[in-house]
N, C-alpha and C positions, 0 to 999 in steps of 0.2 A: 505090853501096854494095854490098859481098859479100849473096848468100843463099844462103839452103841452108842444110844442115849442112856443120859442122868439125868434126873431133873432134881434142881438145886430148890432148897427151899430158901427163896428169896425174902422171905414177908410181905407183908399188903405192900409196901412202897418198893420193891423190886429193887434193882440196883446196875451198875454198869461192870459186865467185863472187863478186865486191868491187865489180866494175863492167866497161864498157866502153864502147866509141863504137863510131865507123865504123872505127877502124883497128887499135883492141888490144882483149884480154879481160884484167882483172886478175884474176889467183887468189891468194887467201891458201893457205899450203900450210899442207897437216893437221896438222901438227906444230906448229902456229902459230909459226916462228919467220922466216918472210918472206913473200914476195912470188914468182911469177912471173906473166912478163907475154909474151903468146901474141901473135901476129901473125890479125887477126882472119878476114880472106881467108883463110888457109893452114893457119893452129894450130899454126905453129911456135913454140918456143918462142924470144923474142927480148931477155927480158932477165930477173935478178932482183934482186932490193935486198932490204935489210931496212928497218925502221923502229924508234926505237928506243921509241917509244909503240903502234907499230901494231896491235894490235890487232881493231882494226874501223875499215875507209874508207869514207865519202861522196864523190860528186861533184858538181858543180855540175850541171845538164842538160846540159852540152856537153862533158864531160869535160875540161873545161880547166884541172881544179883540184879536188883534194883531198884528204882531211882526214882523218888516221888519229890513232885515241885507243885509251887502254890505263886498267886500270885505278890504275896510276901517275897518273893526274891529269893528263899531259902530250899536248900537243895539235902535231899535226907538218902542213903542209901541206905536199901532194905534187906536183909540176909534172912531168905526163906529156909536155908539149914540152920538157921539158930534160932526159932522158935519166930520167926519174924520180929526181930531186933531188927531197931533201925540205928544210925549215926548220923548227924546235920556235918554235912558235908560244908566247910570252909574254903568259900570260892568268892572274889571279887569279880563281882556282873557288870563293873563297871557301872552307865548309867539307865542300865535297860532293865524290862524286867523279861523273864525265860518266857519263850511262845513256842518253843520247839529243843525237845530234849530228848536226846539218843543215847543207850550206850553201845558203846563198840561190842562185833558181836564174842571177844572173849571177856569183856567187863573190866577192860582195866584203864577204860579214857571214856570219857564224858561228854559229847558235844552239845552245848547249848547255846540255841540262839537268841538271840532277843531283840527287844524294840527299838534299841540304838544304832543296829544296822549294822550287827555284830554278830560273828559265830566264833564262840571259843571252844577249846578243845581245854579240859583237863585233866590229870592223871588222878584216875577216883581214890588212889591209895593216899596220897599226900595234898591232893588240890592243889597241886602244879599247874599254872598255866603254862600249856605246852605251845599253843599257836592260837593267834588271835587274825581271824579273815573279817574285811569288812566287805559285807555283799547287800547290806539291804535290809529294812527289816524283813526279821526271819517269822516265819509264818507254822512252818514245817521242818523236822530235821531228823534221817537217816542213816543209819549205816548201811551201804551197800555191801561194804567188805572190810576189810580190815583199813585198808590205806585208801578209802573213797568216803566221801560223805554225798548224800541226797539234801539241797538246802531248798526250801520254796520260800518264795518272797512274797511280799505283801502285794508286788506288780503281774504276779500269776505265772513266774517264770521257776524253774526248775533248774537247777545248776548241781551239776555234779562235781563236789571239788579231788583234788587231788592231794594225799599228804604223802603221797611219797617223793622224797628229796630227786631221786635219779629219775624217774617220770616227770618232773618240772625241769630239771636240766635239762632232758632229751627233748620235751613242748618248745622249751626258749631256745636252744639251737636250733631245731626245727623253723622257727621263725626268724630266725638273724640268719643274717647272710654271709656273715662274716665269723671271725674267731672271738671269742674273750678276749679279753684287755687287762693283763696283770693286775689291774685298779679293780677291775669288776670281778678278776678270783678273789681275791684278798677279803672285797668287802662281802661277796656272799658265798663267802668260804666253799666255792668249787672246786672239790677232786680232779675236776676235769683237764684242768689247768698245769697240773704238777708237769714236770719234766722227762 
């Protein structure tokens, strides 16, 4: 992997860091209306693109993959092994527009939040909405790990959610004092419950 310094030739208006790996730097250019992409060894410049949502990109932890959103509501995944080809991702934001956008860190779910007071979770392959939390509006939105999300709110607060099924059963047992109730396996389909 390069160390050291590089020094990127920005041009007179400079630009913002978006991301990189071991082998590129993405810079949004200051004029916000694209993309270059620097050769990370060298700082040459080696490509640039636009996006037609781009606005602000995430990437997965391996830069294999990511995800530029605009105030447009429209969601574009970016594939930096394909020459940085992107695809407008088909997602219903319901009536918010995205304030905080994550991908998981193997890139295969999408968490977006927005001003409705909503965090969804989608699957980036098909735009499956997987889970829909209502916590506020979202401000901020992380992946910690694979089955956590980091959400901040408009109220200055920080919530770590949980999407793993068997860690919310063991949370709500933990708080009931009691057993399940045949009615309450059934309706939230808990294992826990079987015989």
């Amino acid at each position: 992997m390069p160390t050291g310094r590089v020094t990127l030739a920005l041009g007179e208006h400079g630009g913002f860091l978006m991301g990189f790996n071991e082998d590129w730097v993405l810079v949004r250019t200051a004029d916000l209306g694209g993309y270059d992409v620097f050769d990370r060894a060298s700082g040459a410049l080696t490509s640039s693109f636009e996006v037609p949502s781009g606005s602000w990109v995430r990437f997965d932890r391996a830069g294999r993959i990511g995800i530029a959103w605009g105030f447009d509501s429209t969601l574009s995944i970016l594939h930096p092994d394909d020459d940085w080809s992107f695809e407008v991702l088909t997602v219903d934001l319901g009536n918010g527009t995205p304030r905080g956008v994550a991908l998981s860190p193997t890139g295969d779910r999408v968490a977006v939040g927005a001003q409705d007071g909503f965090l969804r979770i989608f699957e980036v392959e098909s735009g499956e909405l997987l889970d829909e939390i209502e916590i506020g509006e979202v401000t901020g939105a992380y992946w910690i790990d694979d089955s956590h999300v980091g959400v901040g709110t408009r109220d200055g607060l920080w919530t770590s959610l949980t999407l793993d099924p068997e860690e919310l059963v063991a949370l709500a047992r933990a708080a009931v004092q009691r057993e399940f109730t045949p009615n309450e396996c059934a309706l939230y389909r808990l294992e826990v419950c079987a015989p």
